[in-house]
C-alpha positions in Angstrom: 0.0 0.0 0.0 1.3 3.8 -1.3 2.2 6.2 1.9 1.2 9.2 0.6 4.4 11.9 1.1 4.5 15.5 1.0 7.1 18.4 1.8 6.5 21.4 3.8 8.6 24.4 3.3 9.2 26.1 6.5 10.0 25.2 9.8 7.9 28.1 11.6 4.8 27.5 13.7 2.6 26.4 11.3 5.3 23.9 9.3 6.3 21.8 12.5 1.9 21.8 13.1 0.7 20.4 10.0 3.8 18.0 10.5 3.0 16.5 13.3 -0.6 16.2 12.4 0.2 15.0 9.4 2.4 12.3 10.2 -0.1 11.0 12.9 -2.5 10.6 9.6 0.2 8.5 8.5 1.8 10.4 6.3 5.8 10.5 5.6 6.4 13.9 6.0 10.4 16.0 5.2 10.1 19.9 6.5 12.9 21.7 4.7 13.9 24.8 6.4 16.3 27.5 4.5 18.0 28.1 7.8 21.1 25.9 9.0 18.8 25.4 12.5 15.6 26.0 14.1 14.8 29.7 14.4 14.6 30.0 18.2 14.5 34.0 18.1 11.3 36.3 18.0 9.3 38.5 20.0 6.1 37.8 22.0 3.4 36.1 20.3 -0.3 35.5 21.7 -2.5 32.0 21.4 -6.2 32.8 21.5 -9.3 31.1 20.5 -9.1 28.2 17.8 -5.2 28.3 18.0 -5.5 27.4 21.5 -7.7 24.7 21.0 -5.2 23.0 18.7 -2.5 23.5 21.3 -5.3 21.8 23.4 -6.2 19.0 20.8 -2.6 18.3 20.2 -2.3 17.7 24.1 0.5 20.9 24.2 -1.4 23.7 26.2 0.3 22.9 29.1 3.4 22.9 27.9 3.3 26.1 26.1 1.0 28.1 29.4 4.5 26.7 31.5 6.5 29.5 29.0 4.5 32.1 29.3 6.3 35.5 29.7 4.5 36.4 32.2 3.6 39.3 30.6 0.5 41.2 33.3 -1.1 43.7 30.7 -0.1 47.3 28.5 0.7 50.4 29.9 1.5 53.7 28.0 3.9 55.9 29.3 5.3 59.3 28.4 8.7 60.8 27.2 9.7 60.6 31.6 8.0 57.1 31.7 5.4 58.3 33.3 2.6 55.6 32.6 -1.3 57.5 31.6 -3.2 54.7 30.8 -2.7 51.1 31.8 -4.9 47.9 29.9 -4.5 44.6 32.0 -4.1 41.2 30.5 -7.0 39.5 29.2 -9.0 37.3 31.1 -10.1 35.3 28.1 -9.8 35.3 24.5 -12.7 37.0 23.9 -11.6 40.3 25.3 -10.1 43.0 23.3 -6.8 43.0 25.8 -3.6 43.9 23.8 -2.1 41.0 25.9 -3.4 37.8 25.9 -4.0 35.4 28.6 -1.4 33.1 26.9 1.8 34.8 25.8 4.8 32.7 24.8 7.9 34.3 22.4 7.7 32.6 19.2 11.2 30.7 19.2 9.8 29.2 22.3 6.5 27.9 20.9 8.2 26.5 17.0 10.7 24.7 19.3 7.7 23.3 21.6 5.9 21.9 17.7 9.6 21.3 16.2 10.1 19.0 19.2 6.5 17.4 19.0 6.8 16.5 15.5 10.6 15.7 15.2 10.6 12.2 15.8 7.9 11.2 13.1 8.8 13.3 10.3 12.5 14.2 8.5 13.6 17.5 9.2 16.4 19.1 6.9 17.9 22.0 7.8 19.8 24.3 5.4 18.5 23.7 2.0 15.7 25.2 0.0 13.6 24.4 -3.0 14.2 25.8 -6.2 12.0 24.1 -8.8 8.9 22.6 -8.6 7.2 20.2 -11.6 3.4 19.2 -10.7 2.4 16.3 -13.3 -0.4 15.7 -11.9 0.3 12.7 -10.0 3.1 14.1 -8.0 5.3 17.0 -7.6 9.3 16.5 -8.6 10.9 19.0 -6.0 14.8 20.4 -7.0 16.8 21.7 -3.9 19.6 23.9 -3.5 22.1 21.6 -2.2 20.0 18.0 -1.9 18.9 15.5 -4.4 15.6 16.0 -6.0 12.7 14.0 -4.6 9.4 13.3 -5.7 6.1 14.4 -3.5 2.5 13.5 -3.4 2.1 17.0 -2.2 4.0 20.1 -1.2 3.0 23.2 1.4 4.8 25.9 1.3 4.3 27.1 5.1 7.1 30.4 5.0 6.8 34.0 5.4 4.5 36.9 3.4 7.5 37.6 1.5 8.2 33.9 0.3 10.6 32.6 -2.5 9.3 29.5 -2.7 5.5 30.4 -3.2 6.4 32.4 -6.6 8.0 28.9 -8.0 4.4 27.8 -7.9 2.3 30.7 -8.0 3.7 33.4 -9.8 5.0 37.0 -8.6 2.6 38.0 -5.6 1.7 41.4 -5.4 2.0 42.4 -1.6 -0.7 44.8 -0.1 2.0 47.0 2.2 0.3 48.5 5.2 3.1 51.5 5.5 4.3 49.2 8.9 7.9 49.1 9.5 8.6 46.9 12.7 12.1 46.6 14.2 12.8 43.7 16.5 15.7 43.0 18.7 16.5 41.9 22.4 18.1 43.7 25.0 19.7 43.1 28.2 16.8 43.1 31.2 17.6 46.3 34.0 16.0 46.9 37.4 13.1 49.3 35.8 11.7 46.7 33.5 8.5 45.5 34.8 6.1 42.9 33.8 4.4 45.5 31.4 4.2 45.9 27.8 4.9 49.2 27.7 4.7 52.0 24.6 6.0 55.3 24.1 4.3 57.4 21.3 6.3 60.1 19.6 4.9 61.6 16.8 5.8 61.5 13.5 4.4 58.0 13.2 6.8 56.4 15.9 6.2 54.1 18.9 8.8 52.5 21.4 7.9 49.0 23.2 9.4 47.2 25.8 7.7 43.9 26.8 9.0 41.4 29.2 10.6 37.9 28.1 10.7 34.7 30.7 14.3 33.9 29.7 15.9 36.9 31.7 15.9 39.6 29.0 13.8 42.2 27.4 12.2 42.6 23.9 12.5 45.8 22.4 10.4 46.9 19.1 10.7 50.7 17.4 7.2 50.6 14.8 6.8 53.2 12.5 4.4 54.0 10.1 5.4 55.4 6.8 4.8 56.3 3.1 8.8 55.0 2.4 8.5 51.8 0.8 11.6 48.6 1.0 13.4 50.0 4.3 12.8 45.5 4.9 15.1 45.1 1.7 17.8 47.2 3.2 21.1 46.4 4.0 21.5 46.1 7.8 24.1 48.6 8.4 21.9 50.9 6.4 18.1 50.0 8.2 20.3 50.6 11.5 21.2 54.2 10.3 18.0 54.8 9.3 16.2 53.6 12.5 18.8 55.8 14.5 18.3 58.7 12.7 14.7 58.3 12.8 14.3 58.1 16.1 17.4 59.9 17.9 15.2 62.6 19.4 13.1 60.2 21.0 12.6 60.7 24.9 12.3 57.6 27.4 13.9 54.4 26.6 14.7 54.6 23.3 18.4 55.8 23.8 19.1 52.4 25.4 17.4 50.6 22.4 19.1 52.4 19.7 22.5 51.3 21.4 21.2 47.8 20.8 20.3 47.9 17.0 24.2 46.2 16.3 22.4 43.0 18.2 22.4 40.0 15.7 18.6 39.9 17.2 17.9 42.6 15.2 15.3 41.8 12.5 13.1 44.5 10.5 10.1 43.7 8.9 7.9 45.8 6.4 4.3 44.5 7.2 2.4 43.5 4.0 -0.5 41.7 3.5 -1.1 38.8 1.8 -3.8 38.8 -0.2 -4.1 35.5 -2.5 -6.8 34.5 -4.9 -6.5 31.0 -4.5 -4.1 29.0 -1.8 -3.6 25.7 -3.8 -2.5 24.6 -7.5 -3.0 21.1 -7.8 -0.8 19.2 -5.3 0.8 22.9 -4.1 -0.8 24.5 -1.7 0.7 27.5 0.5 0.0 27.9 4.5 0.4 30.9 7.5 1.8 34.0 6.7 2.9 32.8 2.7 -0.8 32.5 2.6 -2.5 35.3 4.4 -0.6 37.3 6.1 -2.6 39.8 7.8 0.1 41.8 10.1 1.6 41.6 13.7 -2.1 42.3 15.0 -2.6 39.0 17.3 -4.2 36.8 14.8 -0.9 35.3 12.8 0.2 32.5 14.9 -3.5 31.4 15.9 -4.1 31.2 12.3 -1.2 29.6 11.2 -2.1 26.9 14.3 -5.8 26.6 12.7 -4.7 26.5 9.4 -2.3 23.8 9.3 -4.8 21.7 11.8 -7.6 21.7 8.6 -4.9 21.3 6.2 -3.4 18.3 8.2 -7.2 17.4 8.9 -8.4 17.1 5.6 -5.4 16.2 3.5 -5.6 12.8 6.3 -9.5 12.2 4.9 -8.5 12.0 2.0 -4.7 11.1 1.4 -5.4 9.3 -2.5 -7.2 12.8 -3.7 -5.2 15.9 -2.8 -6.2 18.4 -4.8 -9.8 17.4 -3.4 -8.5 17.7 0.1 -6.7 21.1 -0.5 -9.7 22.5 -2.2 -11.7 21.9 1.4 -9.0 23.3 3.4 -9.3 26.8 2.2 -13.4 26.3 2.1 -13.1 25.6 5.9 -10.2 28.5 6.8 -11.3 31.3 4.2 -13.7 33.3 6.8 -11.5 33.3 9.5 -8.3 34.7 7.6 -10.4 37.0 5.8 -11.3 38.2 9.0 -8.1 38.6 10.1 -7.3 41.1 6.9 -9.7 43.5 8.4 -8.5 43.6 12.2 -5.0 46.1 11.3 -3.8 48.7 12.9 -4.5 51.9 11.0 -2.5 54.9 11.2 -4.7 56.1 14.2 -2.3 53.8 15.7 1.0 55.7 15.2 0.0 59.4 15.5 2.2 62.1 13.1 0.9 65.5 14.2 1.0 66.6 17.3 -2.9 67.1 17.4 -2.7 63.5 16.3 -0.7 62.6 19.3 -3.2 65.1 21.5 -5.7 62.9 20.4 -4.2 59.3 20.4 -3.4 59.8 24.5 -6.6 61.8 25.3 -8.6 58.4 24.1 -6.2 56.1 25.5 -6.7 58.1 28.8 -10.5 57.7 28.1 -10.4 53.9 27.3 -8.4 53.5 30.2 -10.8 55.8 32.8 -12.9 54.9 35.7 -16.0 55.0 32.8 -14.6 52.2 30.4 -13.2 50.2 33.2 -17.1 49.8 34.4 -18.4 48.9 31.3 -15.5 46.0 30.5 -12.3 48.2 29.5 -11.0 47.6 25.8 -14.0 45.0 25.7 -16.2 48.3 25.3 -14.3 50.5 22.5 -11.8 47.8 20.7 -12.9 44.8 19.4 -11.2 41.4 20.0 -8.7 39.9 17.8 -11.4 37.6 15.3 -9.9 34.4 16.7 -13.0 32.4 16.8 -14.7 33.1 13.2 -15.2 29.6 12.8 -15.4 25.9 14.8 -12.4 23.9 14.5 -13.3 20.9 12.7 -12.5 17.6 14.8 -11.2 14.9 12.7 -10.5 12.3 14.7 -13.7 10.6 13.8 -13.4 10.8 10.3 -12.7 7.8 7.9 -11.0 8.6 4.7 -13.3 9.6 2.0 -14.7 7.5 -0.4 -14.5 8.1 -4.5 -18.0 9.4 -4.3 -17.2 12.2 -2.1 -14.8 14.2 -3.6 -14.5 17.3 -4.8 -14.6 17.9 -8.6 
């Protein structure tokens, strides 16, 4: 009897997922991942709704809750660090809390799936694909540096900005949301708290510290701009520009501009992804390479979801998979179109200083004795859309019969 096979292209949250699912179903499953090793770096990442539940269903929620960063909430803070308004951590995923109840940083959480799904699927590290041939009846997969192989499906589970997607789809156009985030880690002082905690500026810039639980803290600058490829920069040039852009920023920001020479360092121009179609025959593309919506707390409990229906329905029905790939975006399509809608606007990063006026004076408001009665951000921001649809359970389910598929 055939075992079906398939490659997934990415080794990020969603890959090491639809891996392990995937192998349960019986599948013999290689992840390829352009890196030399598992990307253990990243910022703080939230788990709500459905992407909890597959953390649940996959018997790993207690694993991930024990790395939480034990982040308590967000509190913004002036150029002295004086903080006006202060948000708690939610109490639930349905609250519209900037902090989740279940924060992890992402290195943390891929090496939590990596290690879930490493002893039941192949895992190669430093080599990418460059060609893909779909027949039909199988896709013939070149690498960089590794012998060709031969798949009964491939998912391409990377980033928005992914290589491999265009061997199979074509040049993406990338809806940019004028986002420029910069990343990096710095070393933990007294004065850090358990807080996330912003500094608007004007001129489009905000500041962020937020806690870690591995003894250090995560800095982010975010802008928001009408400049377009400051991500396709060189890094000694994106660190010049971030420094100049922000040199006459008060608070913390002197300590995180010394920081920028980190290696942690990692800027990323936030675009959308907005696809037509997420599959071509036996190629079919996953998370962020799919639909990226932006850093706005719905990208890893997506990328969860999604690669549990992919997994899910490419395990009904292993001997059809064009069938199978045609019901995974059925199933997934409202909640990441959803997820398109929930961004963070320019309202978010105030230019003027009326802008700025404005931006704190609401904040204040939001965070007053008034909204606290009335449930907080519940009231006036509404929650992440982590819970657009029911995850399907398919542990039940038989593999499908001829009759059933889908033309």
């Amino acid at each position: 009897m055939h075992t079906p096979s398939i490659l997934i292209s990415g080794a990020g949250i969603a890959g090491p997922t639809a891996a392990a699912r995937l192998a349960a179903a019986g599948w013999d499953v290689t992840v390829v991942e352009r890196a030399d090793h598992l990307r253990e770096e990243g910022q703080n990442v939230d788990v709500r709704g459905i992407g909890r539940e597959v953390l649940q269903r996959m018997g790993l929620e207690d694993e991930v809750a024990h790395l939480h960063t034990s982040e308590t909430g967000q509190a913004f803070v002036d150029a002295d660090g004086h903080t006006f308004a202060e948000f708690p951590a939610g109490a639930g995923d349905a609250d519209g809390a900037p902090t989740a109840e279940l924060e992890v940083l992402r290195g943390a959480l891929a090496r939590v799936l990596y290690e879930h799904s490493a002893d039941d699927a192949e895992y190669v590290f430093g080599d990418h694909v460059v060609a893909l041939h779909d027949d039909g009846s199988g896709v013939d997969v070149t690498f960089a540096h590794g012998p060709g192989r031969r798949f009964d499906a491939v998912v391409i589970a990377e980033g928005a900005r992914s290589r491999t997607r265009d061997l199979a789809f074509g040049h993406v156009d990338l809806h940019e949301l004028g986002l420029v985030f910069a990343y990096l880690t710095i070393p933990r002082t007294a004065d850090d708290d358990r807080r996330w905690r912003v500094h608007a500026a004007g001129r489009g810039r905000l500041v962020h510290l937020r806690p870690d639980a591995v003894g250090t803290t995560r800095a982010m600058l975010s802008l928001y701009t009408d400049l377009r490829g400051l991500g396709a920069l060189d890094r000694a040039d994106q660190v010049a520009l971030l420094r100049a852009t922000y040199r006459d920023v008060g608070w913390e920001t002197t300590r995180i501009l010394a920081g920028l020479d980190d290696p942690s360092l990692h800027v990323d121009q936030v675009a959308q992804v907005r696809l037509p179609s997420w599959h071509r025959g036996r190629v079919a593309v996953l998370g962020d390479a799919a639909w990226c919506a932006g850093p706005f707390g719905t990208g890893t409990t997506s990328a969860l979801a999604g690669a549990w229906v992919l997994a899910g329905e490419l395990g009904t029905t292993p001997t059809d998979v064009p069938a199978a790939l045609v019901r995974y975006e059925r199933v997934l399509r409202p909640l990441t179109d959803r997820a398109q809608e929930f961004v963070m606007g320019p309202a978010s990063h105030p230019r003027t200083a009326g802008q700025l006026r404005l931006f704190r004076a609401g904040l204040r408001a939001m965070a007053g004795p008034v909204a606290a009665t009335v449930g907080r951000f519940r009231s006036v921001v509404p929650a992440p859309p982590v819970e657009t649809i029911e995850l399907p359970d398919y542990s039940g389910r038989k593999p499908a019969t001829e009759s059933s598929k889908v033309a």
